[in-house]
Residue frames as a rotation matrix with the C-alpha (Angstrom) as fourth column:
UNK 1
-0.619 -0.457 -0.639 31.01
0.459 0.449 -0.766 -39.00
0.638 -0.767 -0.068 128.80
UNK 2
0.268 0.720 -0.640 29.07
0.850 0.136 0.510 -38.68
0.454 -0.680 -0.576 131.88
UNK 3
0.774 -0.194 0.603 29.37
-0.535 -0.710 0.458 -35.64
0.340 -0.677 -0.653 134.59
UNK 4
0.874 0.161 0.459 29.48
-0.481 0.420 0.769 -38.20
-0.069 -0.893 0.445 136.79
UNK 5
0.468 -0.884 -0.008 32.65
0.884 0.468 0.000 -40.67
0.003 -0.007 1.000 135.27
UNK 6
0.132 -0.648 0.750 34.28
-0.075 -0.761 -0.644 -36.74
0.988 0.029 -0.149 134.73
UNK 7
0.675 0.135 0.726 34.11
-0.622 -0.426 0.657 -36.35
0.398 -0.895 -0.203 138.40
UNK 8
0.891 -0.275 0.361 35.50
-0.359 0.060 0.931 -39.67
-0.277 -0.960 -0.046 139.25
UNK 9
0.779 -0.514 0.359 38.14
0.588 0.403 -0.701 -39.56
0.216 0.758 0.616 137.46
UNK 10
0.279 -0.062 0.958 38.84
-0.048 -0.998 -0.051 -36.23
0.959 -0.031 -0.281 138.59
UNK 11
0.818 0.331 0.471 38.70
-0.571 0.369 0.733 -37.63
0.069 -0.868 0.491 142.21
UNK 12
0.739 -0.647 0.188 40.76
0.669 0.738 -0.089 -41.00
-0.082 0.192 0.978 141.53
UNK 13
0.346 -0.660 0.667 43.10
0.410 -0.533 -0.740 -38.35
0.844 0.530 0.086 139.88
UNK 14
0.441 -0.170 0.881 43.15
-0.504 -0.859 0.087 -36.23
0.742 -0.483 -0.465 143.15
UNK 15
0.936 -0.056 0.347 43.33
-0.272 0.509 0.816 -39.12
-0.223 -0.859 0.461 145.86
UNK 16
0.679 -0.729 0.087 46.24
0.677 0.575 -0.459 -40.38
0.285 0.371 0.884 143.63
UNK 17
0.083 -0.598 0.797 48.21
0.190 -0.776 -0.602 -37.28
0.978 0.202 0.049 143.48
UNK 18
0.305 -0.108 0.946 47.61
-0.875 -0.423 0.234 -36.88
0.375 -0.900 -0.223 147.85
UNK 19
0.929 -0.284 0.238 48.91
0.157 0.884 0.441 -40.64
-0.336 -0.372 0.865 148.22
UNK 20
0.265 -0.922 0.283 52.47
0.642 -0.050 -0.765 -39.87
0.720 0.385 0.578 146.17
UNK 21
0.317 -0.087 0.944 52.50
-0.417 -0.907 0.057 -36.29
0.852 -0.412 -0.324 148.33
UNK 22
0.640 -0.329 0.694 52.34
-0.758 -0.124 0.640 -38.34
-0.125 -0.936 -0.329 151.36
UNK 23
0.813 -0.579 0.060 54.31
0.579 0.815 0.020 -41.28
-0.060 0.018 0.998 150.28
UNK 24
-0.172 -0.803 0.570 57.25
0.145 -0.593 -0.792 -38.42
0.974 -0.053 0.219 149.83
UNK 25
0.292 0.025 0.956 56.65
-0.808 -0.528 0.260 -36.77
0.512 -0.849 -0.134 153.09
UNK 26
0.714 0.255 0.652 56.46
-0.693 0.396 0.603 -39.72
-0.105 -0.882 0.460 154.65
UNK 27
-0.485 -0.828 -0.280 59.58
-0.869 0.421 0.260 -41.36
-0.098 0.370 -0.924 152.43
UNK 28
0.150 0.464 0.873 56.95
-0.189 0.880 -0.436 -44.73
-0.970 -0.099 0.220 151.61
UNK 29
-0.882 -0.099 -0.461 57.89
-0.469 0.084 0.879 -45.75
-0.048 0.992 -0.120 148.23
UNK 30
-0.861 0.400 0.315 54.60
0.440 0.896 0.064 -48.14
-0.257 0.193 -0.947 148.36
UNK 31
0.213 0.748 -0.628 52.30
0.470 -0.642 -0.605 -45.27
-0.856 -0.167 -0.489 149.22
UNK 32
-0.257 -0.404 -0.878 54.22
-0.593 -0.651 0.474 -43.08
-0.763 0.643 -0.072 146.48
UNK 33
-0.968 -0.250 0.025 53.73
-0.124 0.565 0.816 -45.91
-0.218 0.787 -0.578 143.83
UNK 34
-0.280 0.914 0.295 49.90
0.958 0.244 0.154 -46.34
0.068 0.326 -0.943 144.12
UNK 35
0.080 0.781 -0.619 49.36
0.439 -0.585 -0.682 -43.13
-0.895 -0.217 -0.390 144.27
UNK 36
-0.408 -0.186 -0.894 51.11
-0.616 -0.666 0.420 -42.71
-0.674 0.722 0.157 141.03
UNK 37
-0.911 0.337 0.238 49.33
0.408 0.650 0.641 -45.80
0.061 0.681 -0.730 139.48
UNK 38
-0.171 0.959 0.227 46.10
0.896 0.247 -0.368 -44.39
-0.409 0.141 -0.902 140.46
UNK 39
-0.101 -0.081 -0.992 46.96
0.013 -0.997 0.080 -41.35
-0.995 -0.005 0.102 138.77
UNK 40
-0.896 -0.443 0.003 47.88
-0.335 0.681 0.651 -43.63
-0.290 0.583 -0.759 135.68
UNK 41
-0.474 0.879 0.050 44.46
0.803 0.456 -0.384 -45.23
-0.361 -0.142 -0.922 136.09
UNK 42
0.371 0.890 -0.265 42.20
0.379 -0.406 -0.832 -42.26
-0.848 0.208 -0.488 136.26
UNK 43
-0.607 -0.753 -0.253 44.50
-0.139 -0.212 0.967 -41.00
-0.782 0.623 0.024 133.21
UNK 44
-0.964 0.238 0.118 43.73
0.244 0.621 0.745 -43.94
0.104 0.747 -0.657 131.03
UNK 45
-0.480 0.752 -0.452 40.49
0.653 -0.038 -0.756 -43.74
-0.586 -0.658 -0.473 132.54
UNK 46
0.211 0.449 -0.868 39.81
0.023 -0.890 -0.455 -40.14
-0.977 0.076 -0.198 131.00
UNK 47
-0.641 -0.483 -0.597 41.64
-0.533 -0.280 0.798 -40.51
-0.553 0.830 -0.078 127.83
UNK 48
-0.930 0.257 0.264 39.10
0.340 0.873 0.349 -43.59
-0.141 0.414 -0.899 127.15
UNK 49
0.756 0.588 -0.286 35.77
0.398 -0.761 -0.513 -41.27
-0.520 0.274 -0.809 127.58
UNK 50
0.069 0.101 -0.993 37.39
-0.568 -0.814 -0.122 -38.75
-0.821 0.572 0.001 125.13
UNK 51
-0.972 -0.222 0.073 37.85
-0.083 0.620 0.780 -41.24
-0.218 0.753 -0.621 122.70
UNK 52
-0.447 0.858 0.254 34.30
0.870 0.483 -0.100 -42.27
-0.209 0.176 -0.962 123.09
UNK 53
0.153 0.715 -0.682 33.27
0.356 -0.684 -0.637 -38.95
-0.922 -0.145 -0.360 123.17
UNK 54
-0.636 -0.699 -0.326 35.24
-0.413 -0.048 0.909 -38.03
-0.651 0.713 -0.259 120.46
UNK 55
-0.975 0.139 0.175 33.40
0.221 0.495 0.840 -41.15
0.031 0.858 -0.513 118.07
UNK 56
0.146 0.987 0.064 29.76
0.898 -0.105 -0.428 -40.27
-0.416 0.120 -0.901 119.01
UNK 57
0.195 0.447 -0.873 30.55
-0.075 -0.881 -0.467 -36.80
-0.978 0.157 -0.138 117.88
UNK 58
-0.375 0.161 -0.913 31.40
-0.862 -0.423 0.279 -37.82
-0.341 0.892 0.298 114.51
UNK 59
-0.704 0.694 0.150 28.57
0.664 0.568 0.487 -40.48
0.253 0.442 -0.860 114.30
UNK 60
0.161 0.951 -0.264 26.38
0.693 -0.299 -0.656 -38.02
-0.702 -0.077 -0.708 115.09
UNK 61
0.418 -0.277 -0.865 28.02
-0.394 -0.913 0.102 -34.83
-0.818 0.299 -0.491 112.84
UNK 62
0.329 -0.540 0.775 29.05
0.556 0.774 0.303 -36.87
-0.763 0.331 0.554 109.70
């Protein structure tokens, strides 16, 4: 995996997590809900680069 998809993932991950924060504060269930899907997202997101990373390291290390 890239730096670069680590970052935005990492990002995606963060914006998500300050959209729920203010959807509480602010009592928005709509705001609260995408910010927990895009948490969800950058999730899946990350779990798919370790996989990949994961398979190049044993095609390269057999």
């Amino acid at each position: 995996m890239s730096m670069g998809d680590k970052i935005k993932n990492a990002a995606e991950d963060a914006m998500g997590k300050v959209k729920e924060a203010a959807g509480r504060v602010t009592d928005d269930e709509e705001l609260q809900a995408r910010g927990q899907a895009d948490q969800a997202s950058a999730s899946t997101k990350q779990a798919g680069e370790n996989v990949k990373d994961a398979a190049k390291n044993v095609f390269k290390n057999p």
